[in-house]
BAFIVO-349431 format. One record per residue (C-alpha): z, x, y; residue in one letter; residue number from 1. Coordinates in Angstrom, 1 decimal. Each point is the difference from the previous one (the first is absolute). Layout:
% residues N
atom pz = Z; px = X; py = Y; rest = A; nr = NUM
...
This chain:
% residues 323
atom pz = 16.2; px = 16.3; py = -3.2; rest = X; nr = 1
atom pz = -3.4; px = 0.5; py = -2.0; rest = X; nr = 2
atom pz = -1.1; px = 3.3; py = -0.5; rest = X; nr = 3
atom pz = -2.2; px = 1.7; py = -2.8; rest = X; nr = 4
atom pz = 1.1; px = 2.0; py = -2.5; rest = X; nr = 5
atom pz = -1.6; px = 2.3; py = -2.7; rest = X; nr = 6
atom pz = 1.8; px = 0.1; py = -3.3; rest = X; nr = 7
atom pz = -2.1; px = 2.2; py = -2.2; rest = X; nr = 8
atom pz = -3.0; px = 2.0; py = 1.3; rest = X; nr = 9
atom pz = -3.7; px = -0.7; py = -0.3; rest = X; nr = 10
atom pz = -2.7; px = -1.4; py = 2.6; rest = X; nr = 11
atom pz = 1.5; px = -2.1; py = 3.0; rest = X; nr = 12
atom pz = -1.7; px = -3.0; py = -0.5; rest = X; nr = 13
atom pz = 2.0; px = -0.2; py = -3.9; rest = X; nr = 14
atom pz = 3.1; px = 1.3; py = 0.9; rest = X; nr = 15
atom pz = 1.1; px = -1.0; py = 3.5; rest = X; nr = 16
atom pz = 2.1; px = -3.4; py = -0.3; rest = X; nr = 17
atom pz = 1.3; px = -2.2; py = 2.5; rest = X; nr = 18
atom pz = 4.0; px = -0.7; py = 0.0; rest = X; nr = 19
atom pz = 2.5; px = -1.5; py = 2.1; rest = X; nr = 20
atom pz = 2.8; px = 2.6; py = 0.3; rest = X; nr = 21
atom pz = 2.9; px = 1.3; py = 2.0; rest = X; nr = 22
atom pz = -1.2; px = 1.5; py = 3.3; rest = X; nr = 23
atom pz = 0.6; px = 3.6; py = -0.6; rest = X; nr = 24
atom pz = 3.6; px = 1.8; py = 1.7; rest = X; nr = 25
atom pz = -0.7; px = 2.7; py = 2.2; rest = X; nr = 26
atom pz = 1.8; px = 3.3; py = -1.0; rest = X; nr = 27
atom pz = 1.3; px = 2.9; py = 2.3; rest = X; nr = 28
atom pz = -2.1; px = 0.7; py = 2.9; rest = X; nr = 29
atom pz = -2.8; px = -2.9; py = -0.7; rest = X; nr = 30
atom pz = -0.4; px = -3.9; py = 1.4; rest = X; nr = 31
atom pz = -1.0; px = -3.0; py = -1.5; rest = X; nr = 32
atom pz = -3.2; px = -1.1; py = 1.6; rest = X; nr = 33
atom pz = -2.4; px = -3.7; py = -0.4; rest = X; nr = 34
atom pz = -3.2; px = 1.5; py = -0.8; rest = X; nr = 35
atom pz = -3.0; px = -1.4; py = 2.8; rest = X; nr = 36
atom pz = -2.6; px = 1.8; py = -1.8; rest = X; nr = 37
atom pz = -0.2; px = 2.1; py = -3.0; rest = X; nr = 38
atom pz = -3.9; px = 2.7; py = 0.2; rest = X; nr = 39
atom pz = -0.9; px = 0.4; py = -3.8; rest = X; nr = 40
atom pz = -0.5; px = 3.6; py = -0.6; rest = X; nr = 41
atom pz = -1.7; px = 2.0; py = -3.3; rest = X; nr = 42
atom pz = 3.7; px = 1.6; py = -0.8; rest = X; nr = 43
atom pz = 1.1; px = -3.8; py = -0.6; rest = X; nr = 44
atom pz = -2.5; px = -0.1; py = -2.9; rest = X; nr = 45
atom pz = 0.6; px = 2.9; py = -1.3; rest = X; nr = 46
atom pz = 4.1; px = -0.5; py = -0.2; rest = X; nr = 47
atom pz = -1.2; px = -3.1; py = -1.8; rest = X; nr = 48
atom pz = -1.7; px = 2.0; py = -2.4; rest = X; nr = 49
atom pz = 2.4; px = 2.4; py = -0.3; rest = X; nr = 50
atom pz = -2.1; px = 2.7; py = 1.2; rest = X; nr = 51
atom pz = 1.3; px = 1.0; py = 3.3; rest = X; nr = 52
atom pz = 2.0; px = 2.9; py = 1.2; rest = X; nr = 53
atom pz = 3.0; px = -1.6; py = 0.4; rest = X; nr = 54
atom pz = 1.1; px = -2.5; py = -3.0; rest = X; nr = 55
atom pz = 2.7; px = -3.0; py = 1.1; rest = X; nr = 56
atom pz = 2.0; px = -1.3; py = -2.0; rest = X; nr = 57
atom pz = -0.9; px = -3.0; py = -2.3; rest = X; nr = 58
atom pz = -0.4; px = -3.1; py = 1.3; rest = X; nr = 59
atom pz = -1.1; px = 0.9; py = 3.9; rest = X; nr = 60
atom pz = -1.2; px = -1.5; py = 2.8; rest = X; nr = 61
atom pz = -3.1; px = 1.8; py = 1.0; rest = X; nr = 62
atom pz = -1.4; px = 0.2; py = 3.7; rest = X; nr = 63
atom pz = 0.7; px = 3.3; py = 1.7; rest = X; nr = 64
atom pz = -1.0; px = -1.0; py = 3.4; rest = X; nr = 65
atom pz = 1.0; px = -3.4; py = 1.9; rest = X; nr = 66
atom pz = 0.5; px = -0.6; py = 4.2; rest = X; nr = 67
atom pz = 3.4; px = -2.1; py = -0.7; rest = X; nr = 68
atom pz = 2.2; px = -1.5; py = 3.0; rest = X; nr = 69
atom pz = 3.9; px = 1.6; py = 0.1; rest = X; nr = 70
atom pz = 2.8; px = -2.7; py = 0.3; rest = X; nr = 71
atom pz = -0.2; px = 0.4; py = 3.5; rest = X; nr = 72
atom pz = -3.3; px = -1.2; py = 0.3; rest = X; nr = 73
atom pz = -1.8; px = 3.7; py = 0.3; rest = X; nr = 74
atom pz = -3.1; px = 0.1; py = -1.2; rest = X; nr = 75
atom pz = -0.8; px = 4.0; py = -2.0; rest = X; nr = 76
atom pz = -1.8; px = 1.4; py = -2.5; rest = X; nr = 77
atom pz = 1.7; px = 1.4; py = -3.0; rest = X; nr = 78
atom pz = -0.9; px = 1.3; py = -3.5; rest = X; nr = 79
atom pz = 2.5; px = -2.0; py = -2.1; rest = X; nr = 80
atom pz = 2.6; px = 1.5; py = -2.4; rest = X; nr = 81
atom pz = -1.0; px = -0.4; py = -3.6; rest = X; nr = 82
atom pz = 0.5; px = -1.4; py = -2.0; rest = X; nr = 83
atom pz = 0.3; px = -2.8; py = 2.2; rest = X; nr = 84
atom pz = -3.3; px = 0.2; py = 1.5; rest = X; nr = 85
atom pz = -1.7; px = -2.2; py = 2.8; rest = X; nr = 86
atom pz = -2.1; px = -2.6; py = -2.3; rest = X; nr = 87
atom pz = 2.9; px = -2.1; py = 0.3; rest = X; nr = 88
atom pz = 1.1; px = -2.2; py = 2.7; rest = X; nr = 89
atom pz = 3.2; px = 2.4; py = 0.6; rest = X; nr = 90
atom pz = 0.3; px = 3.5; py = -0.4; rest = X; nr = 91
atom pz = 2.5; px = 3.2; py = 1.7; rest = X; nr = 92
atom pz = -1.3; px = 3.3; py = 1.2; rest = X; nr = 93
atom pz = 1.7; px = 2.9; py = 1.2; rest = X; nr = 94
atom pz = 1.6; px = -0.5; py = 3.8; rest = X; nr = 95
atom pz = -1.1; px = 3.3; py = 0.9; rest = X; nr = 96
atom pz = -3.5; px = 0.1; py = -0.5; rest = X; nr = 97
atom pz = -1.2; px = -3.3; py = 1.4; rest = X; nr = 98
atom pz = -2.7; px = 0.2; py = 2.6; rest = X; nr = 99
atom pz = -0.8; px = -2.6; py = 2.7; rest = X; nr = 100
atom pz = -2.8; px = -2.4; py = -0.8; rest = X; nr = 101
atom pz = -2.6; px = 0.3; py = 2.4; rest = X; nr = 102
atom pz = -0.7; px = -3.1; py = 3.2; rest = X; nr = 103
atom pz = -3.5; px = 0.6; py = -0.8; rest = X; nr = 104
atom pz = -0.1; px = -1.1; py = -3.1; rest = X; nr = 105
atom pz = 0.6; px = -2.9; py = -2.4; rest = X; nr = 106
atom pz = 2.4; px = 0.0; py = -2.8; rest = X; nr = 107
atom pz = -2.3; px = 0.9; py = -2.3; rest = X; nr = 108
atom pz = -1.6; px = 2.5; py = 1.7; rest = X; nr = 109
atom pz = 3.0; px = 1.4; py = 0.7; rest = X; nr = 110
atom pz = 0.9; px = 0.0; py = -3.6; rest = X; nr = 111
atom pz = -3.2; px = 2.3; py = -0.8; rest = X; nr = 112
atom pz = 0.5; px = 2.6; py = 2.8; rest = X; nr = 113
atom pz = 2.5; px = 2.3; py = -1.5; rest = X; nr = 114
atom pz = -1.3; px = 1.5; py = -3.8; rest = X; nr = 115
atom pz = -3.5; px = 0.1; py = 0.6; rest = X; nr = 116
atom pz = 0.3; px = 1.0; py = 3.5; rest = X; nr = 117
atom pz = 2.6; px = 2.4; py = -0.1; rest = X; nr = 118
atom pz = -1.9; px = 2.0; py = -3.0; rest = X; nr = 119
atom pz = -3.2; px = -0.1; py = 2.2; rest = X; nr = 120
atom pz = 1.7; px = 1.7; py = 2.7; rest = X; nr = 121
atom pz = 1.6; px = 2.2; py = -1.7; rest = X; nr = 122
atom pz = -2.8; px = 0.8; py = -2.4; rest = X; nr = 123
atom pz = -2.6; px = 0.2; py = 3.3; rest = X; nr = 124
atom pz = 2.4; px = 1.8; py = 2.3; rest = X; nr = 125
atom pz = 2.8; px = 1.9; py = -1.6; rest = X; nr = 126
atom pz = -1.9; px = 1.0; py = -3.1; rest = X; nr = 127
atom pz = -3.6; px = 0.5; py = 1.0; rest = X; nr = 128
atom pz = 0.3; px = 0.2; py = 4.0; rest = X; nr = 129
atom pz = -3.1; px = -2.2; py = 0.6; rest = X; nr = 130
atom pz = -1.6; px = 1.0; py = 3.7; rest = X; nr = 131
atom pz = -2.2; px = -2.0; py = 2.0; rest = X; nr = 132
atom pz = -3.2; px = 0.3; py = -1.1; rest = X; nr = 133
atom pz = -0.2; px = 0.6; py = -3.4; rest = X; nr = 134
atom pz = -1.3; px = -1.8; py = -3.1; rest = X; nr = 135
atom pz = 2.3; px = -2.0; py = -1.9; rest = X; nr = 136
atom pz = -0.7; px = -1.0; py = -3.2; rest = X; nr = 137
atom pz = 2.2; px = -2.9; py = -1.9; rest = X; nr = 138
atom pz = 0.0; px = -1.4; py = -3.2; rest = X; nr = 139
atom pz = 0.5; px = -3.6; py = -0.9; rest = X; nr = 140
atom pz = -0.2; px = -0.7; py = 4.0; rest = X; nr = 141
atom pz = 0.1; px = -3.5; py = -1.0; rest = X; nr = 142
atom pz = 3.4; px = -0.4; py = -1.4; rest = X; nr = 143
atom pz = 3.3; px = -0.1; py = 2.0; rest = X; nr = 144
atom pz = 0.5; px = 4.1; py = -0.3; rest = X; nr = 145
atom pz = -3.4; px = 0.8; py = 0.7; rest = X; nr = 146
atom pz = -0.5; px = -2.7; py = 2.9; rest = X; nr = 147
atom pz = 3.0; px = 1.6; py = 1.6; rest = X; nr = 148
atom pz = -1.6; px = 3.7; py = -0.2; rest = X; nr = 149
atom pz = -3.4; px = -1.3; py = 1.6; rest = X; nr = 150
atom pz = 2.2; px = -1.2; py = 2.9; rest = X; nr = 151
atom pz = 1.7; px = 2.6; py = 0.3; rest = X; nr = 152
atom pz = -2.8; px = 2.1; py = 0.2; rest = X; nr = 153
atom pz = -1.7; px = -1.9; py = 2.4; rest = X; nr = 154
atom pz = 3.3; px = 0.3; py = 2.3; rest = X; nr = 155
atom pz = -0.4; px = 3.6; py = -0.2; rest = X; nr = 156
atom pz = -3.7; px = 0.3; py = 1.0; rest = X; nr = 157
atom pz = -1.0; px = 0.8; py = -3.1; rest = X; nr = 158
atom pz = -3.7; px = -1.4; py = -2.1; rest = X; nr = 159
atom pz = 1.2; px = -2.0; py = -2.3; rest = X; nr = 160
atom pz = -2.0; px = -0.2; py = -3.7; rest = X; nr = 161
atom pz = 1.6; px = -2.8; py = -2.4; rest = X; nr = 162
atom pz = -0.8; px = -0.2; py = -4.0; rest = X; nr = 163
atom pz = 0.0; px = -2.9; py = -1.3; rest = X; nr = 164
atom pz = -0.9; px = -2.1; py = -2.9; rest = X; nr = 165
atom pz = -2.6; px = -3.1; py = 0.8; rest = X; nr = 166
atom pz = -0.7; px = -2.0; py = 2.1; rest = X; nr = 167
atom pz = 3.0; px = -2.3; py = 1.6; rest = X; nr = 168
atom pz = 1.8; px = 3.5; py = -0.3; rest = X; nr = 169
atom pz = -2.7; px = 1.7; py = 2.6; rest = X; nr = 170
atom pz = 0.0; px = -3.1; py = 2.6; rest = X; nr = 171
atom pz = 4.3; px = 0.9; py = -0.2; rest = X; nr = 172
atom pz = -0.6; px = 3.7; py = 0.7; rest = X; nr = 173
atom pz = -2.2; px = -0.7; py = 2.7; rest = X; nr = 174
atom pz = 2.3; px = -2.5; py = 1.4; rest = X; nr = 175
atom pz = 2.6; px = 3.1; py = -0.3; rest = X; nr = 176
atom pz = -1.9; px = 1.8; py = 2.3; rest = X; nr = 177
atom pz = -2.1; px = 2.5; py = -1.8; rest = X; nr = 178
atom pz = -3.1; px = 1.2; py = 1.0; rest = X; nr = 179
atom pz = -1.6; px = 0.7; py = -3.3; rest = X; nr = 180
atom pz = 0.5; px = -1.8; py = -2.8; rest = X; nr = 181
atom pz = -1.2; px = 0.9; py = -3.7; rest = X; nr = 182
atom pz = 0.3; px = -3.0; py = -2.6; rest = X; nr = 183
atom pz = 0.8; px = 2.7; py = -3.2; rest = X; nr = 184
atom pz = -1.4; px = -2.3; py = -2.3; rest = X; nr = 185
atom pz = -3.8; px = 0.0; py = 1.3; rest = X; nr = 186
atom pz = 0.2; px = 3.3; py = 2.0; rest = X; nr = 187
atom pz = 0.6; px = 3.7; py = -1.1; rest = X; nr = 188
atom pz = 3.0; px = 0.7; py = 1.9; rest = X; nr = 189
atom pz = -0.8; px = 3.6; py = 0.1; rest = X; nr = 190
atom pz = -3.4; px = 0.2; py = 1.4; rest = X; nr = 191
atom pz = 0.9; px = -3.4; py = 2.3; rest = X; nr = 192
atom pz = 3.1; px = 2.7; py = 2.0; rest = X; nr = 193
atom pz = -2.5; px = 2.8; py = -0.2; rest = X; nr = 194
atom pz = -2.7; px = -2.1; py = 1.8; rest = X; nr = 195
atom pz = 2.3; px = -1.6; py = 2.8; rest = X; nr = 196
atom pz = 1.9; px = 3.6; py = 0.3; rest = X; nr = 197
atom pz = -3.7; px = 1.7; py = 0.8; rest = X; nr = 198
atom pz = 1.2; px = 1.9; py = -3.6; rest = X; nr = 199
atom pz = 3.2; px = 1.8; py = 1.9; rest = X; nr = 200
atom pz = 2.5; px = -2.5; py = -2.1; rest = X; nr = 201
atom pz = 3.3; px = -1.6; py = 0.6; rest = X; nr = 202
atom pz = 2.7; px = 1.6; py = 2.2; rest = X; nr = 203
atom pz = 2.5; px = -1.8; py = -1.5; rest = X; nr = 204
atom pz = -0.1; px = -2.3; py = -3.3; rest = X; nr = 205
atom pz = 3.0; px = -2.8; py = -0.5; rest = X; nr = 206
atom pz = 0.3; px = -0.7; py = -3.8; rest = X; nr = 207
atom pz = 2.2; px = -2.6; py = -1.5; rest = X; nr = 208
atom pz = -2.7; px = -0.3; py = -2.6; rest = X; nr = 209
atom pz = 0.2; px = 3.0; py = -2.1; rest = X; nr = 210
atom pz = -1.9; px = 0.4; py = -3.2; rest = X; nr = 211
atom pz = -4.2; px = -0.3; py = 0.8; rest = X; nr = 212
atom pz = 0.8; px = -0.1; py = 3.7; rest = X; nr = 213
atom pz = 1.9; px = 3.1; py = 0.4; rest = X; nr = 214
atom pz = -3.1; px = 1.4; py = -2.2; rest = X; nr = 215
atom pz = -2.2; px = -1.2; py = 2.7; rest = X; nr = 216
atom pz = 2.4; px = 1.6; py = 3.0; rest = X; nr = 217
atom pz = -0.3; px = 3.1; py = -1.1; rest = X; nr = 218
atom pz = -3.5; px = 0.2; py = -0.1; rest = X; nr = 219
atom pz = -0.1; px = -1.4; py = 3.7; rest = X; nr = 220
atom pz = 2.7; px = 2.0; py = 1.8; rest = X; nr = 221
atom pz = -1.0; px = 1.8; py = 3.0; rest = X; nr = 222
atom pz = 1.0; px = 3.8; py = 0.6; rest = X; nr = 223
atom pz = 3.7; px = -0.1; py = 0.4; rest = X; nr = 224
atom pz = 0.0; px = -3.1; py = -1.0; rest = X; nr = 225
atom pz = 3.3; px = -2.1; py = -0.9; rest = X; nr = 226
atom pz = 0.4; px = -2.1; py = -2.8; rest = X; nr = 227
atom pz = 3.2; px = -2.4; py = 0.2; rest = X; nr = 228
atom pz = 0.9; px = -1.0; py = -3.8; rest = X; nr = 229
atom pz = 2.0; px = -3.6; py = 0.8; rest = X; nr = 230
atom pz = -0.2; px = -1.7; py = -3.7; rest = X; nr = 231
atom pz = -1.7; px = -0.7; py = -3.1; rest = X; nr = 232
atom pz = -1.3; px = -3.6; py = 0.2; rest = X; nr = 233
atom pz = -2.9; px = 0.6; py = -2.4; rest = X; nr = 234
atom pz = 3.0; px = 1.0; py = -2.7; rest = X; nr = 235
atom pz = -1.6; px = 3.5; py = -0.6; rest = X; nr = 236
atom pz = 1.7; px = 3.0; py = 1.4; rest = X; nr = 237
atom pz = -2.4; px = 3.0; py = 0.6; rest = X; nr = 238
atom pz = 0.2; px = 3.3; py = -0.7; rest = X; nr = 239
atom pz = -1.5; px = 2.1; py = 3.0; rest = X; nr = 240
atom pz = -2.0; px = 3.5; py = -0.3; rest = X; nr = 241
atom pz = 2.3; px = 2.1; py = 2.1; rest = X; nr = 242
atom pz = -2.9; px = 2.5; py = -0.3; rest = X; nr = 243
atom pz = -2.1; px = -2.6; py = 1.7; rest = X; nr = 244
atom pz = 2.7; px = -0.8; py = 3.5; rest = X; nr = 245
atom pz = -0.2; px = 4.1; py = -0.1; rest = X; nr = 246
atom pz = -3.9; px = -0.2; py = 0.4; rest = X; nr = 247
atom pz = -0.5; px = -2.7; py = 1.9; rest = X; nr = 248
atom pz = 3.0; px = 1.1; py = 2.3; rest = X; nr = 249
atom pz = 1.5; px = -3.1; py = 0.4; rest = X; nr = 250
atom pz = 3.6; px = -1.3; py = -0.7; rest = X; nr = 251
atom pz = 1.6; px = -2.7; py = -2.6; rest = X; nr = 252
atom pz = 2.9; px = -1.9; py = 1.9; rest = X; nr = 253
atom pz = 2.5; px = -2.3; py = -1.9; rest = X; nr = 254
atom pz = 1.9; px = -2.5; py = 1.6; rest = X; nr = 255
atom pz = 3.1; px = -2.0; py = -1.2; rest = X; nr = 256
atom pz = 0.9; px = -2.2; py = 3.0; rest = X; nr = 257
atom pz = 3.2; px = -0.7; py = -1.5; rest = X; nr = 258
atom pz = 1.6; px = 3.2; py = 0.1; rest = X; nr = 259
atom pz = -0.3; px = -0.1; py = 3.5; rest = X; nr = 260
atom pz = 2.8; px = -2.9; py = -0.4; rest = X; nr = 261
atom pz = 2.4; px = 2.6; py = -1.0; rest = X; nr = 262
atom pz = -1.3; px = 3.2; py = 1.1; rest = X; nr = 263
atom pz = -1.1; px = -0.7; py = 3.7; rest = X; nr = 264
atom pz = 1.1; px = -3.6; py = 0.9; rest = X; nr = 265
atom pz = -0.1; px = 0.8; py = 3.7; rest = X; nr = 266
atom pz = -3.5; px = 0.6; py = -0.3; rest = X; nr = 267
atom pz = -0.7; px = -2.9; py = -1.5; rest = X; nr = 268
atom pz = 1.9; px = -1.8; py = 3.0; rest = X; nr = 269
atom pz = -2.7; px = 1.8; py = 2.3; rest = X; nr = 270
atom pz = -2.9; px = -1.6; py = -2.7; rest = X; nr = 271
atom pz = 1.3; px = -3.1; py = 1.0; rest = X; nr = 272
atom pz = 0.2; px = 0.4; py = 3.6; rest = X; nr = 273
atom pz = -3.7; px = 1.4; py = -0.1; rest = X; nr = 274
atom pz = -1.2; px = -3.3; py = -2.0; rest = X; nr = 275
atom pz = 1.9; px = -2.4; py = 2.0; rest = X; nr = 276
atom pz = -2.1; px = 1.6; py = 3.1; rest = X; nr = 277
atom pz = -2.8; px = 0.0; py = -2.2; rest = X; nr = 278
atom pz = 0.2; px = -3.8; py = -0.7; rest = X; nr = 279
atom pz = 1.2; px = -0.7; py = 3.6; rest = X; nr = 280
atom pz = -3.3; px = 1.1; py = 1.4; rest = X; nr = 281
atom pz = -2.7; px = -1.5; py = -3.0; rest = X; nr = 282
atom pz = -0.6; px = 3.3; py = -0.9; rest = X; nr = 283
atom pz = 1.1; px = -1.2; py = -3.9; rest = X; nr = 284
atom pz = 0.8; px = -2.8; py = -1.4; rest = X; nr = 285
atom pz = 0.7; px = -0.9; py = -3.7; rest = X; nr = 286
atom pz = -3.1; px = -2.3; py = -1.8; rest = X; nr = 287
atom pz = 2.1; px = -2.6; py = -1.6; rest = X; nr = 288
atom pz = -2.6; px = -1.4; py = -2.3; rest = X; nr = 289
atom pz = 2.4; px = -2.8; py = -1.4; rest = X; nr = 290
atom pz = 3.1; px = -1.4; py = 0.6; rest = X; nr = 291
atom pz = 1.2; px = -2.0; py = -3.2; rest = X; nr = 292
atom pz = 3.7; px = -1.6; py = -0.5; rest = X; nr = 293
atom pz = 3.0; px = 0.8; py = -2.2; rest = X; nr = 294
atom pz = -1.5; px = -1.2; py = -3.0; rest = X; nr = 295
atom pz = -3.3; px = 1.4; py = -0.1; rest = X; nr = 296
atom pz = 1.2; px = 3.5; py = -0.1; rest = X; nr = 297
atom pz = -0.8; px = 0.9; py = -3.5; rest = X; nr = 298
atom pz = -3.4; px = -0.6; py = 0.5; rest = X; nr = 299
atom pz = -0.2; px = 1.6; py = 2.9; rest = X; nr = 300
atom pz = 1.4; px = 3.0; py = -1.3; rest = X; nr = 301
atom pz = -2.1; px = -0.1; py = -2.6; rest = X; nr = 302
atom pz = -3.3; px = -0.1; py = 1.9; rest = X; nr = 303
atom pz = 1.2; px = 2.6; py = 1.9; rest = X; nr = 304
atom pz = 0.3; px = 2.3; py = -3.4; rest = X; nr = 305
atom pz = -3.5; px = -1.5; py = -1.5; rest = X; nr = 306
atom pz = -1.7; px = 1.8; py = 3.8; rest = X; nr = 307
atom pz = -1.0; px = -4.0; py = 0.8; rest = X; nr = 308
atom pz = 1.4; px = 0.4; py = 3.3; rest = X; nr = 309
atom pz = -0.7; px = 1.1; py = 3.6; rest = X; nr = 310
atom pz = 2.1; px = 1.1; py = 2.4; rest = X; nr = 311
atom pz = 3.7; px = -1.2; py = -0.4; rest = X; nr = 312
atom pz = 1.3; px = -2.9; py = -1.8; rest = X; nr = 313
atom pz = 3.5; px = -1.2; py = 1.3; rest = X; nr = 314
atom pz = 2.5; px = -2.5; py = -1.7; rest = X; nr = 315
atom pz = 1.7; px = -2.4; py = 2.5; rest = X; nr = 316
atom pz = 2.9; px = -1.8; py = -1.2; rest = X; nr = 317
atom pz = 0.0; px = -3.4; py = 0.9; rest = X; nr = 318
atom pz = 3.8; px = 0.6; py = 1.7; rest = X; nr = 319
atom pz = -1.8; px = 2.7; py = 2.3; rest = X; nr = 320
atom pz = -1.5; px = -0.9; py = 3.5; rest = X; nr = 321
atom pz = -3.9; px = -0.1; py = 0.0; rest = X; nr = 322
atom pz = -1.5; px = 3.1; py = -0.2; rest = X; nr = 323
């Protein structure tokens, strides 16, 4: 089969080569699975780089989230086993945690609903118990995390304020559904959330961002207020004023969706079952900006790193069905 490997680590589009290779044996408790669509996510460039939580072993496959089809013709959605990961046109998962792909949607669709969605709802409703009615404020609301959040949102009956950066990036966030966008690059962020909140602030605030934007969030945080700290895609980890959430009297969430994997996987069952309803009715549906084959996926992968993108990008072997 052809899959991609990394070798050494560095950025994506230098490192990731293309190889034909054995397709991968499934161990204990996992299946082999022919990967329909693979969603490119940020953790699959920064495993390339070597700068993610959880290291693979050299060489890897990277691609932690794929819809595949089982060898009796079921389509689901898994996060592949590393480090044979889904960017290939094989990979094997564990049997356990594979969740039905949903009618409603295409392969690669399908293939984006589980990380990004998953750590929205979790992030929106476990963490920071988002109630009809209140302000939501989300950064990078143009990029697969953040266009999941705003839809999310919506779902929930919340107003919806994306961040963004220019201008393809604010025609994405209003095609996510939110009803104020602010382009960060030509607006000041903070006065823009003050304006549109009539100066009461955000209710809740969805970072993946980190760095400035967390800056910014903390400065427009409604009284008790949640902040939900989901990554660091700007590279620069902030250091909050504790003083400042005792003020303000607001709260500083973190979420690692992947705990839930081991901690509380029959709540992430229920996730599923919510999004699945979700889809069924329209109420979300994953932007799939670009769908590019097997041998495109460095590229992809590393637009996707470089903030090029909107949306999600998915890789679709040419062995999968259309997606």
């Amino acid at each position: 089969m052809q899959a991609w490997q990394v070798h050494e680590n560095g950025e994506p589009g230098e490192v990731m080569r293309l190889a034909d290779v054995a397709p991968p044996t499934p161990g204990d408790g996992q299946v082999l699975l022919k990967v329909r669509a693979a969603n490119i996510n940020f953790p699959d460039v920064l495993m390339c780089r070597g700068h993610y939580q959880v290291r693979p072993p050299l060489p890897f496959t990277p691609g932690v989230e794929i819809c595949g089809e089982t060898g009796d013709g079921r389509r689901v959605i898994a996060n592949p086993a590393l480090p044979y990961g889904g960017f290939a046109e094989y990979a094997v998962a564990d049997a356990a945690a594979l969740l039905p792909a949903p009618d409603s949607l295409d392969d690669a669709e399908a293939a984006a609903l589980h990380i990004g969605y998953q750590t929205g709802w979790f992030g929106l409703h476990r963490r920071a118990r988002l109630e009809a009615g209140e302000t939501l404020l989300v950064h990078a609301a143009a990029g697969g995390v953040g266009s999941a959040a705003v839809q999310l949102g919506k779902a929930a009956g919340a107003t919806v304020i994306g961040v963004v950066g220019g201008a393809v990036k604010v025609a994405a966030a209003r095609e996510s559904g939110c009803d104020v966008v602010i382009d960060r690059r030509s607006e000041d962020v903070v006065a823009a959330v003050k304006e549109a909140t009539g100066g009461r602030g955000a209710d809740v605030v969805y970072d993946p961002v980190g760095g400035e934007a967390y800056a910014q969030s903390a400065k427009v945080v409604a009284f008790e207020g949640r902040i939900v700290v989901v990554g660091f895609a700007s590279g620069s980890i902030p250091s909050p004023g504790l003083n400042h959430a005792l003020v303000k009297n607001y709260s500083i969430l973190g979420l690692h969706w992947g705990l839930y994997n081991t901690r509380n996987p029959k709540l992430v069952q229920h996730c599923h079952e919510q999004l699945t309803e979700l889809a069924a009715r329209g109420a979300i549906k994953p932007l799939v900006s670009e769908r590019v084959p097997l041998s495109g996926a460095a590229a992809a992968v590393q637009r996707v790193g470089d903030g090029l993108t909107t949306g999600r990008v998915a890789v679709v072997p040419e062995n999968g069905a259309a997606a």
